[in-house]
C-alpha positions in Angstrom: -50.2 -56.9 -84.6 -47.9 -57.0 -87.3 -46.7 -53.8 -86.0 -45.9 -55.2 -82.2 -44.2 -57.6 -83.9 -42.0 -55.8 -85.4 -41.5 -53.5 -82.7 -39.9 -56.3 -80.5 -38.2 -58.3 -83.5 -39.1 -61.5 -83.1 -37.7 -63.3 -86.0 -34.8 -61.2 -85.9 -34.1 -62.2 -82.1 -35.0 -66.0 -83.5 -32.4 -66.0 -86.0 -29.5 -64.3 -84.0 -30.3 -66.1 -80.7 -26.4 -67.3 -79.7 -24.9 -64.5 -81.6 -23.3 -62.1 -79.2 -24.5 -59.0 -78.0 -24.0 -56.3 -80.3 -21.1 -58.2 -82.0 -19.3 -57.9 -79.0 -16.2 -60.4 -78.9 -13.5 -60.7 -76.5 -10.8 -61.3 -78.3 -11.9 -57.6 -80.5 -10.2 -55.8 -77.1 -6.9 -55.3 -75.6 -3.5 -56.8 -77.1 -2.9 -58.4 -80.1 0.2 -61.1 -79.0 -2.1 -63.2 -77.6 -0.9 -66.3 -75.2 -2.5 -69.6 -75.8 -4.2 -68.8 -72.0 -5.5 -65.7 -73.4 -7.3 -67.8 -76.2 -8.8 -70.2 -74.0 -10.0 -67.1 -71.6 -11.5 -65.7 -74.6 -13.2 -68.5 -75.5 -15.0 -68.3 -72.1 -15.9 -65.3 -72.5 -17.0 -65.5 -75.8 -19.4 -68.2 -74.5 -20.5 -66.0 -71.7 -21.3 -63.0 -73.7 -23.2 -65.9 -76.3 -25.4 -67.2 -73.1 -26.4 -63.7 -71.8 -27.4 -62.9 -75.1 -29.2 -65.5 -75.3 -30.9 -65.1 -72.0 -31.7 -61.3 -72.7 -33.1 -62.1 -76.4 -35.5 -65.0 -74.9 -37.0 -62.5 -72.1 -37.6 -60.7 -75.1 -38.8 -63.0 -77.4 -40.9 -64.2 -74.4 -42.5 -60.6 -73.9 -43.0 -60.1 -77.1 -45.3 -63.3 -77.9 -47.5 -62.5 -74.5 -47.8 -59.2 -76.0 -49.3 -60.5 -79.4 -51.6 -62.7 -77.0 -52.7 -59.6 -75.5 -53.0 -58.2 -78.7 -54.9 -60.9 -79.9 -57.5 -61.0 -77.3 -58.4 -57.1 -77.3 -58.7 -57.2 -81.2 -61.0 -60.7 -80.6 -62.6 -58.9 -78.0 -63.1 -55.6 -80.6 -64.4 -57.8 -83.2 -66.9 -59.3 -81.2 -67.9 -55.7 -79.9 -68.2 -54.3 -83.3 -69.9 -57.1 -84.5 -73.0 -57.2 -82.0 -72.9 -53.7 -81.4 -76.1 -53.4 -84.2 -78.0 -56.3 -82.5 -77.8 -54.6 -79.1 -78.7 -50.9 -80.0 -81.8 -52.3 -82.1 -82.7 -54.6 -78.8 -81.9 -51.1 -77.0 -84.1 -49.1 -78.9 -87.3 -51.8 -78.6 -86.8 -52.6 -75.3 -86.8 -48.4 -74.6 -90.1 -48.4 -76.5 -91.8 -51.2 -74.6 -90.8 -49.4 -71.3 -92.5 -46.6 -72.4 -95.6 -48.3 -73.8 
């Protein structure tokens, strides 16, 4: 589990949530003489790239915690397996014997 975890980053995508994707910012591109329009477009953009970042880091986040459910319940599921697993071959084994008494 610990493993799946850190395969989809959790707390990493926790603690960058409204950071931009891949350190992408508008204002890093095109001309440096920059109107005070420009700024303001940049700034939209800037919160636009933020958002969808946000948006894509939640789907993962999102995936990633119904994964550990998952991977909860099959290891639960294991543990109760491996646990009873000597109760039921010894009822196996009598209850073969009886049939053939």
């Amino acid at each position: 589990m610990r493993a799946s975890w850190h395969r989809f980053l959790i707390a990493k995508h926790f603690q960058t949530l409204f950071a931009p994707w891949h350190r992408q910012n508008p204002s890093d591109f095109g001309k440096r003489d920059r109107t005070y329009g420009d700024k303001i477009l940049d700034v939209i953009v800037d919160l636009y790239i933020r958002l969808i970042a946000a948006g894509i880091r939640l789907i993962i986040i999102f995936s990633g915690m119904v994964w550990q459910l998952v991977l909860l319940l099959f290891f639960m599921l294991a543990l109760i397996v491996w646990i009873a697993w000597p109760a039921v071959s010894v009822f196996s084994i009598i209850y073969g014997i009886e049939l053939l008494l």
